[in-house]
C-alpha positions, -999 to 999 in steps of 0.1 A, spaced: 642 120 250 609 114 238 579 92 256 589 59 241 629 65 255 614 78 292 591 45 292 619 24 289 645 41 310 615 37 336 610 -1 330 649 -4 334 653 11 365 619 -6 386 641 -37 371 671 -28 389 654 -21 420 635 -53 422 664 -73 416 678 -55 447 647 -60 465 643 -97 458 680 -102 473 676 -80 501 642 -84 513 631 -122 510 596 -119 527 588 -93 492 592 -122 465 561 -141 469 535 -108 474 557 -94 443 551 -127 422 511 -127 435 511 -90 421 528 -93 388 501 -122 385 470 -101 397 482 -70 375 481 -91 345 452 -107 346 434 -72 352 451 -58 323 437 -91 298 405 -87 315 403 -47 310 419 -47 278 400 -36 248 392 -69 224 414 -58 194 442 -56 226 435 -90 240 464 -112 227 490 -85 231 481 -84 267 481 -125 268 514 -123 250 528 -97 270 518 -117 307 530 -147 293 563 -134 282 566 -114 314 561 -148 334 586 -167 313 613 -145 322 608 -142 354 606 -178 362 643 -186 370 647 -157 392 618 -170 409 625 -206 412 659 -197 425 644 -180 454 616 -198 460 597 -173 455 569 -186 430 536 -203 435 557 -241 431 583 -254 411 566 -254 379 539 -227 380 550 -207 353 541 -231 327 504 -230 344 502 -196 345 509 -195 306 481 -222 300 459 -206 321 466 -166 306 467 -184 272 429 -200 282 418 -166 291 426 -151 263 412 -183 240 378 -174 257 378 -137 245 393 -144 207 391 -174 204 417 -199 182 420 -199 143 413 -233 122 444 -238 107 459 -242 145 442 -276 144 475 -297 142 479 -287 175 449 -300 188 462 -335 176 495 -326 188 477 -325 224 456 -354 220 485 -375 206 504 -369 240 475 -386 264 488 -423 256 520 -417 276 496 -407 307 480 -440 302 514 -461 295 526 -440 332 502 -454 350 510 -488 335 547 -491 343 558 -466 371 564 -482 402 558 -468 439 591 -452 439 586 -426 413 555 -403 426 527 -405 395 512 -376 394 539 -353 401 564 -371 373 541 -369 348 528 -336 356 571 -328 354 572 -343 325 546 -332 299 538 -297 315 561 -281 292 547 -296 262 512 -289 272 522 -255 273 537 -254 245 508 -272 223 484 -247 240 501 -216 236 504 -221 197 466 -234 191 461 -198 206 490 -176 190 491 -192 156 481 -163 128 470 -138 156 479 -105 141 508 -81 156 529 -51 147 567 -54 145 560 -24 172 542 -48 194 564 -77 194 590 -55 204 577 -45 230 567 -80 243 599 -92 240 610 -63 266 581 -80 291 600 -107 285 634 -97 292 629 -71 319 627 -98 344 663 -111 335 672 -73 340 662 -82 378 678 -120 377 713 -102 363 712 -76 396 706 -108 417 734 -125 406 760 -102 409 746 -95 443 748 -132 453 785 -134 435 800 -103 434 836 -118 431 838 -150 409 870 -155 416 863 -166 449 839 -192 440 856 -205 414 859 -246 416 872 -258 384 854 -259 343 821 -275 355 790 -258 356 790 -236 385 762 -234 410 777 -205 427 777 -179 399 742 -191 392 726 -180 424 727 -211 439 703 -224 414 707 -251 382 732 -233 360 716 -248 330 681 -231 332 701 -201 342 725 -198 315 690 -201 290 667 -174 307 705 -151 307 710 -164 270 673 -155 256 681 -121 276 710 -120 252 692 -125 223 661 -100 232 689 -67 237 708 -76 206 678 -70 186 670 -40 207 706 -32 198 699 -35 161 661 -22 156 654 1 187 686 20 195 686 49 169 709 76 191 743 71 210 728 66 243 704 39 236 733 22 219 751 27 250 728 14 268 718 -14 255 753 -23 248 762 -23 281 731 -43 292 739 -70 265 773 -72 278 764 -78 313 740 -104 307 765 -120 284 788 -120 312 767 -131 339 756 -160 315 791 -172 303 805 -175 343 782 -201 346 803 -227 332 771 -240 315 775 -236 275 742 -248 264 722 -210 270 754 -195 257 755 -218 224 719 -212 218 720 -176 222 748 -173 197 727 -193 173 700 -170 177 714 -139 172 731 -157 141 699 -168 127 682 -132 138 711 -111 120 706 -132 86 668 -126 85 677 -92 97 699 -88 71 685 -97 40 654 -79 46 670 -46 50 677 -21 23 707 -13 9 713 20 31 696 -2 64 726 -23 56 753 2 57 739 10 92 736 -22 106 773 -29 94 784 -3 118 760 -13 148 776 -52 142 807 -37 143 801 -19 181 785 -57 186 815 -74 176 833 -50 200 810 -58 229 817 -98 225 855 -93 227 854 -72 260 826 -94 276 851 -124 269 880 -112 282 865 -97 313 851 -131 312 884 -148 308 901 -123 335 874 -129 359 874 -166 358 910 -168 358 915 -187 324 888 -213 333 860 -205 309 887 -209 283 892 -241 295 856 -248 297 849 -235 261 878 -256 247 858 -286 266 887 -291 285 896 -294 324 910 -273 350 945 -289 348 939 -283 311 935 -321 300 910 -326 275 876 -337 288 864 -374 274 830 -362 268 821 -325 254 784 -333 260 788 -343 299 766 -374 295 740 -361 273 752 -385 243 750 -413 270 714 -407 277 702 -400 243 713 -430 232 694 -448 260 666 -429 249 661 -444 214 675 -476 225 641 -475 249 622 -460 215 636 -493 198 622 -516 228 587 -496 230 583 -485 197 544 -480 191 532 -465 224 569 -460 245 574 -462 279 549 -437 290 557 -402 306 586 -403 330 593 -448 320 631 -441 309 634 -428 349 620 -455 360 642 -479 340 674 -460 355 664 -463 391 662 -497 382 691 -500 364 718 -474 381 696 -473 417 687 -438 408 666 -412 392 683 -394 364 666 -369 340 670 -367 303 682 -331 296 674 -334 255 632 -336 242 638 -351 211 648 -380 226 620 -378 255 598 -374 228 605 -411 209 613 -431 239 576 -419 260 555 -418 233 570 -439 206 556 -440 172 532 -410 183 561 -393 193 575 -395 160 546 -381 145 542 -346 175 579 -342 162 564 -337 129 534 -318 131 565 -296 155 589 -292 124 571 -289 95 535 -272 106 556 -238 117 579 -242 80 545 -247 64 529 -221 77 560 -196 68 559 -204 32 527 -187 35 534 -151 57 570 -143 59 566 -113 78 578 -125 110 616 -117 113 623 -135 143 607 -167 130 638 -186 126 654 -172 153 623 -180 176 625 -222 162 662 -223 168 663 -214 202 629 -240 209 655 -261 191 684 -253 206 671 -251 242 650 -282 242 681 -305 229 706 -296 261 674 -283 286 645 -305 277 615 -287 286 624 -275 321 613 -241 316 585 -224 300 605 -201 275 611 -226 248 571 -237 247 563 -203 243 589 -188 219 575 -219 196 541 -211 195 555 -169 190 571 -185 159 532 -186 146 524 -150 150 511 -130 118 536 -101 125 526 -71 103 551 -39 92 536 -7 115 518 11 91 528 48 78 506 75 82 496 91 50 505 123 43 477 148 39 483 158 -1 475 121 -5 439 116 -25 413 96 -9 410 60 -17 380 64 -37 397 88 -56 427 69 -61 
């Protein structure tokens, strides 16, 4: 094995052992959280200034997947301090290298979302707490609109954003050990095709089955472009298939749908920039991929007893058919633009279509899809953040088409923010990553080469 290999067999196994750790010693997750924090910011503050946004990128990602494992456990700061903690490593590293000018859309993107603050203030009542729905509310795109006025056109090596993507999934390493220690028999917590609490660690199956599904997508490509012997193949195989497992039990389809659209979009680009021998190869590794699917699934299917077929046939433990595939998502969408329709220059401010429904229904429900968010807070504005959003990233790709995760990184922001919302900080950040100049690693030339000026 050479350096790289022992490295990452290293990284694996502290992974295991803090996912043990956090399960069996509870008073260790908040000094562990407070030291993954401290040891980052020393590394952006040491780091070298040509190695300043690798080391923002590689504490933000690092944060980002950690964040459900800590939530679940309550073993964060609060609730929502991984989105702050990406601002505030993203501002750090915006005082060192500054931002480029062509980010600029982003800065109107963040001043266009202040009117909802204003509208807030305006129509919440008593009963919904200002500060902290707002705050709930627009976090996630604050860290997103930050995080790319940083990232967009900083320079990286298809080396380095590798290797990011490992800070990134590492964490859900430690989240998959967690979860089999908290379930380690789904049969006996099975309760029928809805999402399942249980297999999730006790915690909202839908941010679970995300963080477990963007693990998915970060080991496929490690599957693909960083497993060039048997035993990393083996590895990493196995890995993929446990996280797919771990996702798929719970019950929630939304990570699992947006992984799969990922990796789709991923193997395309993938694809069609490799050469004609790359592709030989990477028909074979698709082939051991293919493989893996099928035996997750039916371990999957065995498991669960039949249920997740059920559940992925959108149908319900007696095996009747389910009158709504998208569990009230449709519902609420369309209350979302019918409150667009109503408000439609300024919306109802940050967090108004929750205050409508506690007056309406007697209770507070949240919207689970952005989009929808976007146009029914923020109106007309919102209409025009959701284009600066689409078309700034496409425009900018017309122009550097180096990045080979770029569509794969919009599709799961897409993806994630249409059955999520914004409730974690891993689709606001895999956005603004979309914006990276990624550069190929450059070869070493070989000594019988003549100097440039002789060339």
């Amino acid at each position: 094995m050479n350096k790289e290999d022992i490295r990452y067999f290293r990284l694996l196994g502290i992974h295991v052992i803090i996912g043990f750790l956090v399960y069996f010693v509870p008073p260790l997750r908040n000094p562990m959280y407070l030291f993954g924090i401290i040891y980052f910011f020393i590394r952006i503050i040491l780091a070298h200034p040509s190695h300043k946004t690798l080391e923002v990128l590689r504490a933000c990602c690092y944060i980002v997947g950690a964040e459900v494992l800590f939530r679940m456990t309550n073993g964060g700061l609060f609730y929502e301090a991984s989105k702050y903690l990406v601002i505030l490593f993203v501002l750090f590293g915006t005082f060192y290298n500054g931002i480029k000018g062509g980010a600029y859309p982003y800065f109107i993107y963040l001043i266009l979302l202040v009117p909802a603050v204003v509208m807030a203030s305006i129509n919440l009542d008593y009963d919904i707490r200002f500060r902290s729905s707002v705050a709930f509310v627009l976090s996630g795109p604050v860290c997103l609109g930050i995080a790319a006025l940083y990232f967009y056109d900083k320079k990286i090596s298809v080396k380095d954003l590798m290797d990011v993507l490992l800070y990134m999934a590492l964490p859900v390493v430690s989240l998959t050990v967690y979860l089999f220690l908290y379930t380690p028999s789904i049969r006996d917590v099975l309760s029928g095709t809805e999402s399942n609490f249980a297999t999730s660690g006790g915690f909202g199956p839908n941010q679970t089955s995300s963080i477990l599904g963007l693990g998915m997508v970060v080991f496929t490509a490690r599957l693909f472009l960083r497993s060039p012997n048997l035993m990393l193949k083996v590895v990493n195989g196995l890995i993929l298939a446990t996280i797919s497992f771990r996702a798929i039990v719970t019950f929630s389809r939304g990570g699992v749908f947006a992984a799969i659209l990922v990796i789709g979009a991923f193997m395309v680009m993938m694809y069609s920039k490799a050469n004609y021998r790359q592709q030989q190869q990477l028909i074979g590794t698709f082939a051991l991929f293919c493989l893996l699917g099928i035996a997750t699934w039916v371990v999957s299917s065995s498991q669960t007893e039949g249920l997740i077929d059920l559940r992925y046939a959108n149908k319900e433990a007696s095996g009747r058919e389910s009158s709504d595939i998208s569990t009230g998502r449709v519902e609420l969408f369309v209350e979302e633009f019918n409150g667009f329709l109503e408000h439609p220059f300024f919306g109802v401010g940050a967090s108004g279509m929750k205050q409508e429904r506690l007056e309406e229904l007697g209770s507070v429900v949240a919207s689970h899809n952005e989009i929808s968010r976007l146009f029914s807070e923020h109106g007309i504005l919102g209409v025009i953040i959701f284009v600066i959003l689409i078309f700034k990233p496409l425009i900018y790709r017309s122009q550097n088409r180096n990045n080979m995760f770029f569509y794969a990184f919009l599709v799961f922001w897409f993806a994630t923010i249409n059955h999520s919302a914004m409730r974690i900080a891993a689709p606001g950040l895999i956005y603004a990553m979309a914006l990276l100049n990624v550069s190929n690693e450059k070869k070493r030339p070989l000594h019988r080469e003549l100097p440039e000026a002789a060339q």
